[in-house]
RODO-2510 file (C-alpha; in nm, 4 decimals, decimal comma):
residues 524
     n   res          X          Y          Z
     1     x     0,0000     0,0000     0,0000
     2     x     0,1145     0,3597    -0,0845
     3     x     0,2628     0,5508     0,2003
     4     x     0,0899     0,8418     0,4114
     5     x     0,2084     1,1564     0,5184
     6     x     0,2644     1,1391     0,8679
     7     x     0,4001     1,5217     0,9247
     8     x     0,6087     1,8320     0,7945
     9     x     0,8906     1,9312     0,9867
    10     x     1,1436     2,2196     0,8838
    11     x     1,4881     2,1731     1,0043
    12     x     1,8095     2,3123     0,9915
    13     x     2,0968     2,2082     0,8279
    14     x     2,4693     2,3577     0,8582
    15     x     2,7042     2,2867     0,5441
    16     x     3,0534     2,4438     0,5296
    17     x     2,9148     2,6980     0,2969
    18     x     2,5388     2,7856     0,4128
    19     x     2,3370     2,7636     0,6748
    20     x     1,9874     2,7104     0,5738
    21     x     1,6266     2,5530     0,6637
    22     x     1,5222     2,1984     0,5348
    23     x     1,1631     2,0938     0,4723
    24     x     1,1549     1,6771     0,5935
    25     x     0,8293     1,4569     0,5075
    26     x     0,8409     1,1752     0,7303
    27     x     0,5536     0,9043     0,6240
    28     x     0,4551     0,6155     0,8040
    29     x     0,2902     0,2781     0,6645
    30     x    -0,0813     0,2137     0,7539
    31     x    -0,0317    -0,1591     0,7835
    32     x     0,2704    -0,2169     1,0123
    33     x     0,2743     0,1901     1,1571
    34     x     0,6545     0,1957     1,0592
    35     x     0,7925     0,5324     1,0032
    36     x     0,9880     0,6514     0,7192
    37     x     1,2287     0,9453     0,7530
    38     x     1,3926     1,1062     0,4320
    39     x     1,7446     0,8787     0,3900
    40     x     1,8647     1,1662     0,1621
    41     x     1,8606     1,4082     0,4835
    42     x     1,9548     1,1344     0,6979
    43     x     2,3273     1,0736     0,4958
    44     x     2,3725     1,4658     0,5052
    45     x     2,3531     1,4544     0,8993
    46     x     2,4326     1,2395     1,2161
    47     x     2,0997     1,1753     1,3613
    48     x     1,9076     1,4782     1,5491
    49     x     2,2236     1,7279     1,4728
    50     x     2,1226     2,0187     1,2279
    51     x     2,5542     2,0011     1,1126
    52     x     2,6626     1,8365     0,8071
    53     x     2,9267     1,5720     0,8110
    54     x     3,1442     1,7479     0,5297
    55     x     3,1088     2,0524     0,8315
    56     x     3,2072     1,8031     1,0365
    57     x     3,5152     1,6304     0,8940
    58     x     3,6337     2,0377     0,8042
    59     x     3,5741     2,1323     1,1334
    60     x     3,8212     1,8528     1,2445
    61     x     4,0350     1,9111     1,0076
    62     x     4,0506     2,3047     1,0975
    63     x     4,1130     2,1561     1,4446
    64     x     4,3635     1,8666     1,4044
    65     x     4,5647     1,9172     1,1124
    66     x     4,6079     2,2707     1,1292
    67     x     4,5854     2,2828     1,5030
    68     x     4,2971     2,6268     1,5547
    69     x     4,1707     2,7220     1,8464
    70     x     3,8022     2,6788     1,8953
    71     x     3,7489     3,0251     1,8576
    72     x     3,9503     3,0672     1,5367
    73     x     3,6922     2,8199     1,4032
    74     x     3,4071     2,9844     1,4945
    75     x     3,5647     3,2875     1,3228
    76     x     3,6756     3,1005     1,0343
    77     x     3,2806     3,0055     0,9232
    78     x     3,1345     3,3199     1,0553
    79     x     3,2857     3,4806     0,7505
    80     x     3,0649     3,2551     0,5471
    81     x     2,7560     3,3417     0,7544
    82     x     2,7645     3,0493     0,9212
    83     x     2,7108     3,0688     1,3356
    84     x     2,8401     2,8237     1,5360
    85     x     2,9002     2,8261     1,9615
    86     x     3,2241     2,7979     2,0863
    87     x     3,0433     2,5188     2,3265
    88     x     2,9108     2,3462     1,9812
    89     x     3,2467     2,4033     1,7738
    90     x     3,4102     2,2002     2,0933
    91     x     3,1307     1,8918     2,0842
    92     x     3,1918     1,8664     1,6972
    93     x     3,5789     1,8605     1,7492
    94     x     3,5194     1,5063     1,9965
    95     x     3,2739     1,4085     1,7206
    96     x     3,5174     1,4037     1,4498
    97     x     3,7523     1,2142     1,6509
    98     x     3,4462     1,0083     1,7337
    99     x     3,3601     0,9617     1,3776
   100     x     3,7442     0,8856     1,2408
   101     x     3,7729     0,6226     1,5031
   102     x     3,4638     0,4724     1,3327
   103     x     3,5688     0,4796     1,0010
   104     x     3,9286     0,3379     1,1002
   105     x     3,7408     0,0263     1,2551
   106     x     3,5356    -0,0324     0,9646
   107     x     3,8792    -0,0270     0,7720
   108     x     4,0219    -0,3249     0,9269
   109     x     3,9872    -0,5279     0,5938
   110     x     4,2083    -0,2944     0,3916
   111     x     4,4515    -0,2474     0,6665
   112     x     4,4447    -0,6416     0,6835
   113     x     4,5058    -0,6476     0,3185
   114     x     4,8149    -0,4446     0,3447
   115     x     4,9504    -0,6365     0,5885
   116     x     4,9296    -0,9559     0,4060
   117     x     5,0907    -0,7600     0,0929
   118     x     5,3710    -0,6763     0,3593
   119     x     5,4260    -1,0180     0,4394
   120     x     5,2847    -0,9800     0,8267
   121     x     5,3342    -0,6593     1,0807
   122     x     5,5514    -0,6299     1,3701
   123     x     5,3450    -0,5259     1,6889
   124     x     5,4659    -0,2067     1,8477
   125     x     5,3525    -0,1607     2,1802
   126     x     5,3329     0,1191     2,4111
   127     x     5,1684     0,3565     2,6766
   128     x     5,1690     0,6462     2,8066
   129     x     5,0223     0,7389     3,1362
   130     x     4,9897     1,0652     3,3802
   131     x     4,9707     0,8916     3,7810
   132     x     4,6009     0,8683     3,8209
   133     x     4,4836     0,9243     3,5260
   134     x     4,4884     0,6124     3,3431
   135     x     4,7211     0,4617     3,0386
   136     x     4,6698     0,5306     2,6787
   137     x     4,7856     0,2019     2,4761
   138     x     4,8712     0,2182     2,1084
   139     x     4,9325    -0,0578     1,8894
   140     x     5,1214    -0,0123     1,6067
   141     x     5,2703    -0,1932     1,2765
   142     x     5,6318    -0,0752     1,2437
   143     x     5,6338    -0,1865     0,8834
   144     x     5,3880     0,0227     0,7179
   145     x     5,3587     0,3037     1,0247
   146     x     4,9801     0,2221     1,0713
   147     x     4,8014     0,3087     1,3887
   148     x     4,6380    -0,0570     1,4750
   149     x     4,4440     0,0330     1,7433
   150     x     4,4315     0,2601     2,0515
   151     x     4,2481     0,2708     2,3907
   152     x     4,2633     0,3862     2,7872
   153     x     4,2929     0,1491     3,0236
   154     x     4,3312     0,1694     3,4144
   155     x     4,7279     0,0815     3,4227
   156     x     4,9590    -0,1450     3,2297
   157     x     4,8618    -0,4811     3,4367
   158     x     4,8629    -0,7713     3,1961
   159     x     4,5035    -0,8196     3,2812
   160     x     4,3736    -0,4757     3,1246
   161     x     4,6301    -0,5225     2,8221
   162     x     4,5681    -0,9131     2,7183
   163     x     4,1901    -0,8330     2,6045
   164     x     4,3808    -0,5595     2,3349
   165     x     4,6255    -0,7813     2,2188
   166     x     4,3671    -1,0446     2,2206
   167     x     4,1533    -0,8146     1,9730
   168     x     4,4423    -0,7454     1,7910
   169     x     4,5185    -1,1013     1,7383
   170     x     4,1830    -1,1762     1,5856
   171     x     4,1587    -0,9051     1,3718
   172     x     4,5307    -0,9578     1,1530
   173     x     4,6457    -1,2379     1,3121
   174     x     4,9819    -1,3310     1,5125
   175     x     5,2462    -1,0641     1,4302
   176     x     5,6237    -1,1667     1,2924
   177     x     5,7633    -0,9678     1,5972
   178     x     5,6752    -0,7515     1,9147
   179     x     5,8624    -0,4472     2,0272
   180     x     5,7837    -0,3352     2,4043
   181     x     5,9389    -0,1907     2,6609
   182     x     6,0355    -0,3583     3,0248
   183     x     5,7067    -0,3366     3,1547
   184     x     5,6376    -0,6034     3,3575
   185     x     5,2262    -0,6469     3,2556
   186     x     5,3078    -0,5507     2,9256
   187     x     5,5591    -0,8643     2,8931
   188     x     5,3215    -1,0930     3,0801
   189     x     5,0217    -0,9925     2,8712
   190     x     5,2357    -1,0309     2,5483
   191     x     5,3830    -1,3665     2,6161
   192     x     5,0555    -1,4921     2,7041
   193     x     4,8734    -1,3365     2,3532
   194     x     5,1604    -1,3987     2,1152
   195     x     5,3003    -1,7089     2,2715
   196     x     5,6265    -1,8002     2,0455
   197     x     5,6067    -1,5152     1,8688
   198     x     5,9726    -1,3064     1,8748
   199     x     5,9742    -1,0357     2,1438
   200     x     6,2375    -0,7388     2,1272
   201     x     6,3428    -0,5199     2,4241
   202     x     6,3289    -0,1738     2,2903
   203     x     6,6560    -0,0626     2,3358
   204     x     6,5937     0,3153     2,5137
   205     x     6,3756     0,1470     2,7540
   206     x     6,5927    -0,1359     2,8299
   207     x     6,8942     0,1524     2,8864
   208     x     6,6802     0,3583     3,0677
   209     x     6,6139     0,0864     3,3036
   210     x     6,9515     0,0234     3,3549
   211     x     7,0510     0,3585     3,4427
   212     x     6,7424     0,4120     3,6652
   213     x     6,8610     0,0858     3,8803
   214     x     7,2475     0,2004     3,8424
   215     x     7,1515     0,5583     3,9819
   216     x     6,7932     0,5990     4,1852
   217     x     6,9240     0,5211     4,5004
   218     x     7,2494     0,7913     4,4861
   219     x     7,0390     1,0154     4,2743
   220     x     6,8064     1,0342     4,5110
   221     x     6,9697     1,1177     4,7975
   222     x     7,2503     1,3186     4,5926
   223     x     6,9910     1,5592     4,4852
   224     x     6,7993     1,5937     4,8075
   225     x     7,1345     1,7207     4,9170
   226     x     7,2084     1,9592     4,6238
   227     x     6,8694     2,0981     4,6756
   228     x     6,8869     2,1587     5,0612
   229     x     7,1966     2,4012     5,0152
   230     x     6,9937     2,6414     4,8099
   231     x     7,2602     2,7389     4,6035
   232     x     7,0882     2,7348     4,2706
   233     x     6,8134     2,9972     4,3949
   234     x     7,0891     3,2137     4,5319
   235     x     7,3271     3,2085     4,2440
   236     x     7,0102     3,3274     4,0326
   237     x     6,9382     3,6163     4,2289
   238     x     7,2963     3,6699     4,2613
   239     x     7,2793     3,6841     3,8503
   240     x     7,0085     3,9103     3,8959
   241     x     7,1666     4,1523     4,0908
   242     x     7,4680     4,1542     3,9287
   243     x     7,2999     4,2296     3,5570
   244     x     7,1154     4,4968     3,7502
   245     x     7,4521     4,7082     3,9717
   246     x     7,5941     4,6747     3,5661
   247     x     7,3752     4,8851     3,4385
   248     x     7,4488     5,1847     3,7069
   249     x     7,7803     5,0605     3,7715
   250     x     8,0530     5,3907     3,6658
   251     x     8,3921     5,1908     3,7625
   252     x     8,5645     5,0419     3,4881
   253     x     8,7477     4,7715     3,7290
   254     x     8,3888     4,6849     3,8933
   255     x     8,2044     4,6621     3,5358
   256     x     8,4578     4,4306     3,4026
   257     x     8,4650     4,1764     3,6738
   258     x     8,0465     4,1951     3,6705
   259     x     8,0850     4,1010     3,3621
   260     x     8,2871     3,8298     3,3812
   261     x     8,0715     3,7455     3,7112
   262     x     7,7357     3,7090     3,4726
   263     x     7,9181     3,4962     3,2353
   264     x     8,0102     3,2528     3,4696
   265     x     7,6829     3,2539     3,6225
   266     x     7,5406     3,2292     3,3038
   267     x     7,7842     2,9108     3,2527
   268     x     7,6829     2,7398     3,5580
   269     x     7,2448     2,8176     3,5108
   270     x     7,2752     2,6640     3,1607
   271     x     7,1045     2,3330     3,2033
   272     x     7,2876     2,0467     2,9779
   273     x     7,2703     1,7472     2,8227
   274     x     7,0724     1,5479     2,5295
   275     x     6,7690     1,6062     2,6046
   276     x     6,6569     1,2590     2,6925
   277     x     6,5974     1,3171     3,0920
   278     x     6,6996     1,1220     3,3360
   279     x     6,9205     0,8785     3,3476
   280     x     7,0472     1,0285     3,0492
   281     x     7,1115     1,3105     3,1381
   282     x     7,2230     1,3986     3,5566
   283     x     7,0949     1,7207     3,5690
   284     x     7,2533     1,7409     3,9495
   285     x     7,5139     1,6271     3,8769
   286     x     7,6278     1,8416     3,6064
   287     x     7,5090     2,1660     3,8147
   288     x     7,7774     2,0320     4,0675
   289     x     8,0305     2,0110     3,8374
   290     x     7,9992     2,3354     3,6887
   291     x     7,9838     2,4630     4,0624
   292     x     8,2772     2,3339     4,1436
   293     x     8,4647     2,4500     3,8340
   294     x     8,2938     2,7937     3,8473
   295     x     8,3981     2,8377     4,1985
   296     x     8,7530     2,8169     4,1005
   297     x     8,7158     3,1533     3,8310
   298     x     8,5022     3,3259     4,0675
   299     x     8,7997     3,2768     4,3329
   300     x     9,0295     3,4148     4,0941
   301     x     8,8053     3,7452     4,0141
   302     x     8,8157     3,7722     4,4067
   303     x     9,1526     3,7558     4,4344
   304     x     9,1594     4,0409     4,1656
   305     x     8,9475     4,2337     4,3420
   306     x     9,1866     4,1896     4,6398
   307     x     9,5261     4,2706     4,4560
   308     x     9,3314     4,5977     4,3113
   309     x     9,2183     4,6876     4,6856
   310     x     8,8633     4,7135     4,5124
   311     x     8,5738     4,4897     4,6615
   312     x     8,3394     4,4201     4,4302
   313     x     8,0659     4,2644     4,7056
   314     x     7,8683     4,0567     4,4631
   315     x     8,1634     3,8706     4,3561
   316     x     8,1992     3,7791     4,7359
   317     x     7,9423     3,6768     4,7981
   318     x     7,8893     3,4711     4,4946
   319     x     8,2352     3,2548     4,5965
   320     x     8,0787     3,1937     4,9555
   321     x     7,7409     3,0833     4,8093
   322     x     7,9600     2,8133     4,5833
   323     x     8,1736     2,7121     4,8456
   324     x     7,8240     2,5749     5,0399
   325     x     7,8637     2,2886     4,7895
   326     x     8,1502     2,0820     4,8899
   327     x     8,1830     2,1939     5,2616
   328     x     7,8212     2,1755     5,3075
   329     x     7,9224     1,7962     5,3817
   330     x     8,1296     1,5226     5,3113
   331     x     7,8855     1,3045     5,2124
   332     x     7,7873     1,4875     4,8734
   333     x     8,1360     1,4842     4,7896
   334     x     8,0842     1,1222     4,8168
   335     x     7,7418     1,0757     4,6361
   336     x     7,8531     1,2920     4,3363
   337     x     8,1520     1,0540     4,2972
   338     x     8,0104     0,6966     4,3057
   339     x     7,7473     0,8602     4,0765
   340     x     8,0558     1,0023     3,8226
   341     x     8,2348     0,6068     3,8612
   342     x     7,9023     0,4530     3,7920
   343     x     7,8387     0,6775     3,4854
   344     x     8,1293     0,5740     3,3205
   345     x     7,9842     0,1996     3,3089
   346     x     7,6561     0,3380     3,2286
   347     x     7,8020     0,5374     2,9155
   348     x     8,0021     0,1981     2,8193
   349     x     7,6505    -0,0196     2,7957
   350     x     7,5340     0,2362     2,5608
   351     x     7,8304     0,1812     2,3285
   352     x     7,7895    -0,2227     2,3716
   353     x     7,4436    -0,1465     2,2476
   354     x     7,4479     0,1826     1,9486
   355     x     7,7157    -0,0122     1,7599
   356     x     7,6953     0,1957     1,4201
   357     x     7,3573     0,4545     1,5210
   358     x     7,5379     0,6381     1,8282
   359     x     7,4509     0,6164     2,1823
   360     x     7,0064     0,5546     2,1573
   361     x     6,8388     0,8448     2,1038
   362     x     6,4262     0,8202     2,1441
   363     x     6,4758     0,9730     1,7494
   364     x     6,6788     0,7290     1,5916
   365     x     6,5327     0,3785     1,3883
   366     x     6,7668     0,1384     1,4901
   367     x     6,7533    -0,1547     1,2462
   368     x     7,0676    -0,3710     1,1781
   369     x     7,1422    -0,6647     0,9020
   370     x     7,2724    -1,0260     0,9970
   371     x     7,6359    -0,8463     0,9598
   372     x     7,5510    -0,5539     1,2259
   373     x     7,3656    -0,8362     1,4360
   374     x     7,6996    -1,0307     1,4750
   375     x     7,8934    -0,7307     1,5579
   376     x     7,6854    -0,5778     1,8032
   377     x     7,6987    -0,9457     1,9549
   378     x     8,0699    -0,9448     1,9386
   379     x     8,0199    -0,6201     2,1373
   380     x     7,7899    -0,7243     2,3879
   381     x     8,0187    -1,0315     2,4747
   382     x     8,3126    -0,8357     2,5147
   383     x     8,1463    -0,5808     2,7520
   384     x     8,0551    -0,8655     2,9394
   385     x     8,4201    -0,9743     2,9443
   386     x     8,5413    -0,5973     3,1198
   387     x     8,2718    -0,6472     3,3636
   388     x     8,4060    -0,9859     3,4567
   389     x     8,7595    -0,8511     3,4503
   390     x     8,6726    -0,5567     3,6458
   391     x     8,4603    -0,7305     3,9285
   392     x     8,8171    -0,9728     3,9788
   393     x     9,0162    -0,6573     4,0312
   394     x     8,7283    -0,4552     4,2480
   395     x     8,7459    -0,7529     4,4912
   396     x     9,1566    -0,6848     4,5623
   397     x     9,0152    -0,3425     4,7001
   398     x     8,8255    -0,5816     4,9998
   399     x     8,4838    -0,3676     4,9193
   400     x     8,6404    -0,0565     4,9963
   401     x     8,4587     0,0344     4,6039
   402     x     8,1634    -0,1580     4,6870
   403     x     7,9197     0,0399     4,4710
   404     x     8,0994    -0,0453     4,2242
   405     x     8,1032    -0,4335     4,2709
   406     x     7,6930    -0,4126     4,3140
   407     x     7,6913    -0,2123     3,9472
   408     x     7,8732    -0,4467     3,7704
   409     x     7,6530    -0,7397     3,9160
   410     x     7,3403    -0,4862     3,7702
   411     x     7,4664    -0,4826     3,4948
   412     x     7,5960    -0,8551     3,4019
   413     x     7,2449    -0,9714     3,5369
   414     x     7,0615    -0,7284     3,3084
   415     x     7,2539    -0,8080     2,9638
   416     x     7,2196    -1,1577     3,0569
   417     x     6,8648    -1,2203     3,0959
   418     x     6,7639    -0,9743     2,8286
   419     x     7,0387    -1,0439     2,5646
   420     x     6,8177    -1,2970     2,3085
   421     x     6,5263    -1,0067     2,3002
   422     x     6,7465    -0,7381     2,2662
   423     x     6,9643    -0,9237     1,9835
   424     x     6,6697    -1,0789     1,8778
   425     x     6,7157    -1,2329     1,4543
   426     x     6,5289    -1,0533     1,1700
   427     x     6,2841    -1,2402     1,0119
   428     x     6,2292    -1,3352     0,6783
   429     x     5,8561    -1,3812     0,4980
   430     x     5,7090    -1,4574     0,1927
   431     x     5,4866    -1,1714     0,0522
   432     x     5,3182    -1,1423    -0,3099
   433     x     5,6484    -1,0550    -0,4494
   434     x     5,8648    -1,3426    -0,2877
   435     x     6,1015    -1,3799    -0,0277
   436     x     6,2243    -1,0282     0,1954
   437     x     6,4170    -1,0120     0,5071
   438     x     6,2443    -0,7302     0,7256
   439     x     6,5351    -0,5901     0,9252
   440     x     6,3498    -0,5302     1,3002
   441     x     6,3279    -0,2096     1,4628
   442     x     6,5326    -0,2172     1,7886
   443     x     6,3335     0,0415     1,9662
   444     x     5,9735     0,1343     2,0056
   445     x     6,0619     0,5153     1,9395
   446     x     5,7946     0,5178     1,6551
   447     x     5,5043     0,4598     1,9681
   448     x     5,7107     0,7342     2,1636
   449     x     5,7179     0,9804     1,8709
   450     x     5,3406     0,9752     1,8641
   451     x     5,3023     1,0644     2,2279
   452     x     5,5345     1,3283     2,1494
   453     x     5,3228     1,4391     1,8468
   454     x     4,9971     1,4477     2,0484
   455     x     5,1315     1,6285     2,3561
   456     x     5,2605     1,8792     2,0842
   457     x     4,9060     1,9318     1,9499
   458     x     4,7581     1,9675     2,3163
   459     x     5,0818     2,2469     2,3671
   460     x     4,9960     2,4109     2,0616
   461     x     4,5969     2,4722     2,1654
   462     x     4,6516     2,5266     2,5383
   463     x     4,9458     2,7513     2,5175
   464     x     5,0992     2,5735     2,7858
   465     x     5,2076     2,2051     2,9103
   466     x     4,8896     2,1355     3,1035
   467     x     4,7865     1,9004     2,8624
   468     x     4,7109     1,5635     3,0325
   469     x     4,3334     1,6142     3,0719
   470     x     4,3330     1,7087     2,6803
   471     x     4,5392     1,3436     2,6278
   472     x     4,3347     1,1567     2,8198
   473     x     4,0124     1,2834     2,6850
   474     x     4,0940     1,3091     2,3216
   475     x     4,4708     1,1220     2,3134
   476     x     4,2515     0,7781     2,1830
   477     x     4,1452     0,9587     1,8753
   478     x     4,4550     1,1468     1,8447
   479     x     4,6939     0,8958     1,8274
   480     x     4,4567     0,6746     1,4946
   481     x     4,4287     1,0468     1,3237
   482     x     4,7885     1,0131     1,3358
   483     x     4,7419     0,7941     1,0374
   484     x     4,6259     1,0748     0,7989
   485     x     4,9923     1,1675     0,7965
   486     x     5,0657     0,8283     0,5459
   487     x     4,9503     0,8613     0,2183
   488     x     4,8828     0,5238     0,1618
   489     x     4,6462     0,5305     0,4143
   490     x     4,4888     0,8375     0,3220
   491     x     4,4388     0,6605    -0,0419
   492     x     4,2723     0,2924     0,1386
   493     x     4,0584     0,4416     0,3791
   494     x     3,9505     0,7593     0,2467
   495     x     4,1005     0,8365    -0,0963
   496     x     4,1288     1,1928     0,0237
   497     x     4,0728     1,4162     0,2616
   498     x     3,7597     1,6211     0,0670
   499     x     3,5639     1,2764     0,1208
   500     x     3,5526     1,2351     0,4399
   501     x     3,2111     1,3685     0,5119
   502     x     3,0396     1,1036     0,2539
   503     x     3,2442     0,8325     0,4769
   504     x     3,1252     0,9579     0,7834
   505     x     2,7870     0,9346     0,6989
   506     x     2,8199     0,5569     0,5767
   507     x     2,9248     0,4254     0,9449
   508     x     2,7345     0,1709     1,1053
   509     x     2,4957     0,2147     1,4211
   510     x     2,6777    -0,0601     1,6111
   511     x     3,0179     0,0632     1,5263
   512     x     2,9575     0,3942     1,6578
   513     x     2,8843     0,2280     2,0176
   514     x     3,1591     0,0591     2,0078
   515     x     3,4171     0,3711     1,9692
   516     x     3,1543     0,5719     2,2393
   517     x     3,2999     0,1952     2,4404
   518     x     3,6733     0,2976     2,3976
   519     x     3,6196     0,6883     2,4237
   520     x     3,4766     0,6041     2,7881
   521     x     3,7627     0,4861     2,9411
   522     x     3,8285     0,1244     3,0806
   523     x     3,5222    -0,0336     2,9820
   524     x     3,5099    -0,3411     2,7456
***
């Protein structure tokens, strides 16, 4: 039987270039009282929202790629008559992400097709966490870059991770390798999932656990010390004060020795190091050692001052506030040098490890052939061998060096256990085109890098670090969109960027529950 008319309704309906009422019939049938609604509105809009999906996937685009301010995109359509509430523009930003997270789900066929054309992926896997606010885990295929999957979970216990990998597992099968870090839940959950499968140690993380066992408990206390004296605060507003009596200062003697005073100070304030944090870098512990060496110049421009019967006060006092350091007590004298003796060890298992790509920067790819494989074997080994040699000649001291016996046992026990993952063989697989050797990545720097990436795009919005609320409330999205940034994904999933809208609007009711599931938080 024909259809009636049921009712008339006008609505709105935002597009990226008008803003505009819509006249919708909806009919019902008189045999089963089913309702019709129009289908050509319906794939224009998400249901009961007046804005478009191509405003929608601009909008986030506007937002994430180009990284505007909410107001900047209110401004940016109001030029085009368009109105649109800050409060709205937000709500449409967390529905793109929404929306992309959808479309990346429904992909999983292509993404499995790739994969296959690859010959397999290699699991990345990573989180990133801010104390009491949860972990963010990504998944990731090294080979071809891809995003697998992301989501928030309560902490990295194996018993919140194994239900991902699980997933993971089902959906493209059992991967040719895993890269993690030395999380303990993490390598429980992944032995468990991808029993047999080859595991590597990332290589920064497996360093950076070193150091943090060689160091912590001297660190600690080294730096509790440092920071009691007070002597950073007062050599700033010594600096201070001495940039401010320069620029009334009339005596030619005086000027010249605040200058050389500020350049010293300037010497000692100048935070060093590679940027990598601790145990990288000993922030302390260089700060000591440029006190010490600065206290030795600033003597000198006292005894200047001294010779020239001319006392230039701030220099004075700027000599007393260094001397706090090493007679403040003997024990930080101490600290700072078992830290300096273990360092050197430290610095040597990061040259058994770089072989030919430096000491492990979170930047750097590390992948080595069979050839580079052997050597940095060869290397390990004989590390191993100085270690041994060195413990034999440690114990003629009678434990007089002690630290230094309970470092190299740190050490040996570390390499040891964790030499077969970190030196773990390449593997070889048969794709479409025959036979290829896939040289593994020895760290999981591509995981970091997208942290990295996100925080940057929370930095960029907020104008400050205070991001972590941003990450944990968008970071899920964030990290997948990452994928828009490989071509070949652009070209599988969307073909472009202009038709993102259209795919938006093709998503599936049940798939759109299931990304409201991971957008949540920890609940499967």
């Amino acid at each position: 039987m024909p259809l009636r008319v049921k009712k008339t309704q006008k609505r709105r309906l935002v597009t990226p270039t008008k803003d505009t009422k819509v006249v919708e019939v909806i009919k019902r049938c008189n045999c089963s009282n089913e309702t019709f609604v129009s289908k050509k509105l319906r794939k224009l809009t998400p249901q009961k929202s007046p804005y478009s999906f191509d405003l929608l996937a601009q909008i986030g685009r506007l937002r994430f790629d180009e990284h505007r301010q909410v107001s900047d995109i209110r401004r940016h359509f109001s030029k085009s008559g368009i109105s649109i509430p800050d409060t709205t523009a937000q709500r449409l930003c967390k529905r793109f992400l929404k929306y992309f997270t959808v479309v990346h789900l429904e992909s999983t066929p292509q993404i499995k097709e790739k994969i296959e054309q690859n010959g397999g992926y290699v699991l990345q896997i990573d989180g990133t966490q801010n104390h009491g606010r949860g972990t963010i885990m990504l998944l990731k295929d090294s080979i071809s870059g891809i995003r697998l999957f992301s989501e928030r979970v309560v902490s990295e216990k194996a018993d919140y991770i194994k239900p991902i990998l699980e997933d993971i597992r089902d959906l493209y099968g059992q991967p040719l390798a895993v890269i993690r870090d030395m999380g303990k839940g993490i390598a429980k959950a992944v032995d468990n999932v991808f029993e047999g499968t080859v595991v590597i140690i990332c290589h920064f993380h497996f360093l950076r656990a070193l150091g943090n066992r060689l160091f912590k408990y001297y660190h600690d206390k080294f730096r509790k010390n440092v920071d009691k004296t007070g002597v950073k605060g007062k050599l700033k507003e010594l600096r201070r004060n001495a940039k401010t009596r320069l620029k009334t200062v009339r005596d030619p003697f005086a000027a010249e020795i605040l200058n050389e005073l500020v350049g010293i100070l300037d010497d000692v304030l100048t935070s060093s190091g590679e940027g990598l944090g601790y145990p990288f870098d000993l922030g302390k512990l260089r700060f000591y050692e440029r006190c010490l060496k600065a206290e030795k110049r600033v003597e000198k421009l006292v005894e200047r001052c001294i010779n020239a019967w001319n006392r230039v006060a701030i220099a004075y006092d700027v000599h007393g506030v260094l001397k706090r350091l090493h007679k403040s007590s003997y024990t930080l004298a101490k600290y700072a040098e078992i830290l300096q003796e273990r360092e050197v060890w430290f610095k040597k298992a990061r040259q058994a490890l770089r072989w030919k790509n430096g000491p492990i920067p979170l930047s750097t790819k590390v992948r080595w052939d069979d050839r580079q494989l052997k050597a940095a074997r060869k290397g390990i080994d004989t590390f191993l061998e100085e270690i041994s040699l060195n413990q034999r000649e440690e114990l003629a001291f009678k434990g007089k060096r002690s630290h230094l016996l309970r470092a190299f046992g740190t050490i040996e026990q570390m390499f040891i256990e964790n030499r077969e993952k970190l030196l773990a063989p390449n593997v070889e697989v048969q794709t479409p085109r025959g036979k290829r050797v896939i040289k593994l990545e020895r760290t999981n720097n591509g995981a970091e890098q997208d942290f990295r990436s996100i925080r940057r795009h929370g930095r960029r919005l907020k104008g400050n670090k205070d991001v972590e609320e941003l990450i944990q409330k968008e970071g899920v999205g964030l990290l997948l969109l990452l994928n828009m940034e490989i071509e070949e994904y652009v070209k599988m999933v969307y073909g472009s960027w202009d038709v993102m809208g259209k795919m938006f609007a093709e998503v599936k009711k049940g798939s759109l529950a299931a990304a409201d599931k991971i957008f949540d938080g920890p609940n499967r």
